[in-house]
C-alpha positions as CSV (number, residue, x, y, z in Angstrom):
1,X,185.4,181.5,63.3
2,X,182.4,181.9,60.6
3,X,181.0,179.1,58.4
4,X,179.7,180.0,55.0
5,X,177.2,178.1,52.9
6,X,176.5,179.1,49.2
7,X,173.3,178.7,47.6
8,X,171.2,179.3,44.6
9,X,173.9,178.4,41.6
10,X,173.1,176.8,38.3
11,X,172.8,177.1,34.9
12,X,170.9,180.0,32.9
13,X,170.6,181.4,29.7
14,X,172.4,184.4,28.5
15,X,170.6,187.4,29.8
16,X,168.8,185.6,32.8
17,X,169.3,186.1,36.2
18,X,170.3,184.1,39.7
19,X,170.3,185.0,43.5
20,X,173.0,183.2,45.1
21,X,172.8,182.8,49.2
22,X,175.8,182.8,51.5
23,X,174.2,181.9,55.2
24,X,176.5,182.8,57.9
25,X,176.7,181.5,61.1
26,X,179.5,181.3,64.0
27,X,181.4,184.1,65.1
28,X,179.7,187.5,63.4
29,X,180.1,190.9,64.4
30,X,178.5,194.1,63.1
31,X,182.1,194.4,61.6
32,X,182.3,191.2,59.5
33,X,183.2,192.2,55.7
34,X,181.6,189.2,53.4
35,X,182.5,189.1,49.7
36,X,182.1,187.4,46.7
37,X,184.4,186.2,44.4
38,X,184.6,183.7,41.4
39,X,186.9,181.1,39.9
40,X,186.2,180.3,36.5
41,X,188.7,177.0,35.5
42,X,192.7,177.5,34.7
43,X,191.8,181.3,35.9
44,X,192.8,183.1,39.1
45,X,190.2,183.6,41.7
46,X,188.5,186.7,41.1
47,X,186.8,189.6,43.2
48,X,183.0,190.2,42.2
49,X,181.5,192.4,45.0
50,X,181.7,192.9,48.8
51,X,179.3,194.5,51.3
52,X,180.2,195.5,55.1
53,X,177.7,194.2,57.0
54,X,176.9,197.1,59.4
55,X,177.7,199.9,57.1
56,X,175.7,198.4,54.5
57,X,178.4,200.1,52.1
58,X,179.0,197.9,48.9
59,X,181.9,197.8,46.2
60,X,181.7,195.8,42.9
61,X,183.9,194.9,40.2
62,X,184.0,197.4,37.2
63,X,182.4,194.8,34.7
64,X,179.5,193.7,37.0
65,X,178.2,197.4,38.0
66,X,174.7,197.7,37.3
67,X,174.2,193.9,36.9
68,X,175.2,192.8,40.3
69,X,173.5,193.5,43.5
70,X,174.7,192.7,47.0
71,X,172.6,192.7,50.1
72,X,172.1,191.4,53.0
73,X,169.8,189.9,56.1
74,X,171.1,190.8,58.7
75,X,168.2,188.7,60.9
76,X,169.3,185.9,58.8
77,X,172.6,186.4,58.8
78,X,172.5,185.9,55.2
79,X,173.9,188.1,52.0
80,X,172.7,188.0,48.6
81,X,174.0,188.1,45.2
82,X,171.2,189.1,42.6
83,X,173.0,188.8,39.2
84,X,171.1,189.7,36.5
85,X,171.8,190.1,32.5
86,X,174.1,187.5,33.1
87,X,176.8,186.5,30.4
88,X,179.0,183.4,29.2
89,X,181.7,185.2,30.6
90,X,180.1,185.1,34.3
91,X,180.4,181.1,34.3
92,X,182.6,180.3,37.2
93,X,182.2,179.0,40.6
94,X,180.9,181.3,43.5
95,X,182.4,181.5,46.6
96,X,181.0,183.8,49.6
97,X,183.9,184.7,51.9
98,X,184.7,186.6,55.3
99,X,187.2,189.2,56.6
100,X,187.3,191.3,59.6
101,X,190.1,193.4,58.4
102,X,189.5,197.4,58.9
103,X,190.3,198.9,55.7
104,X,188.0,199.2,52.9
105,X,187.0,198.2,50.2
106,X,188.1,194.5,50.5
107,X,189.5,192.7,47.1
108,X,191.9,190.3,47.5
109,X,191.1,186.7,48.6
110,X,194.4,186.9,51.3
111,X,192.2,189.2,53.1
112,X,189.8,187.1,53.5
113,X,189.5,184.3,56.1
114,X,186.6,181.9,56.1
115,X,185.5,180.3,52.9
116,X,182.2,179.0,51.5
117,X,182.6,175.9,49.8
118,X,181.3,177.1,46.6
119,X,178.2,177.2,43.8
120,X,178.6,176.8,40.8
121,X,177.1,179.1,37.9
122,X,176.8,178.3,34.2
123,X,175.9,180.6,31.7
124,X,175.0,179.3,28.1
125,X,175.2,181.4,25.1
């Protein structure tokens, strides 16, 4: 099993930027697949961007490209989400999840098995 913890939410203006954290630890293999999704209230949870952690191969969401980064750590067993010219539209809560499933790219939050418990991120207009 793999425990999650997200860090680095908040709020931010229009146009600013955030790093949020997800520190890993537990059960990780060079194969682990960690995402990110979103939840923004009375909306589905959504996919945001995924990386594979030995590959290093990433996949994003149409409307983030070129805004979003992932990375990761792997010494720290950490992945990053830079965001930057963020918009009111990005305001949801963060979570950082896990999957060992094979295919790729990974989207859908059934695939996924171990959960962060969340950071929020507010964007003011």
């Amino acid at each position: 099993q793999v425990q999650l913890v997200e860090s680095g939410g908040g709020l931010v203006q229009a146009g600013g930027s955030l790093r949020l954290s997800c520190a890993a630890s537990g059960r990780i293999l060079s194969t682990i697949n960690i995402g990110w999704f979103r939840q923004a209230p009375e909306k589905e949870r959504e996919f945001v961007a995924a990386i594979h952690w030995f590959t290093g191969s990433t996949y994003y969401l149409e409307s983030v490209k070129g805004r979003f980064t992932i990375s990761r750590d792997n010494a720290k067993n950490t992945v990053y989400l830079q965001m930057n010219s963020l918009k009111p539209e990005d305001t949801a809560v963060y979570y950082c999840a896990a999957s060992y499933e094979t295919h790729w790219p990974l989207v859908r939050p059934g695939e996924f098995g171990s959960w962060g418990q969340g950071t929020q991120v507010t964007v003011s207009s």
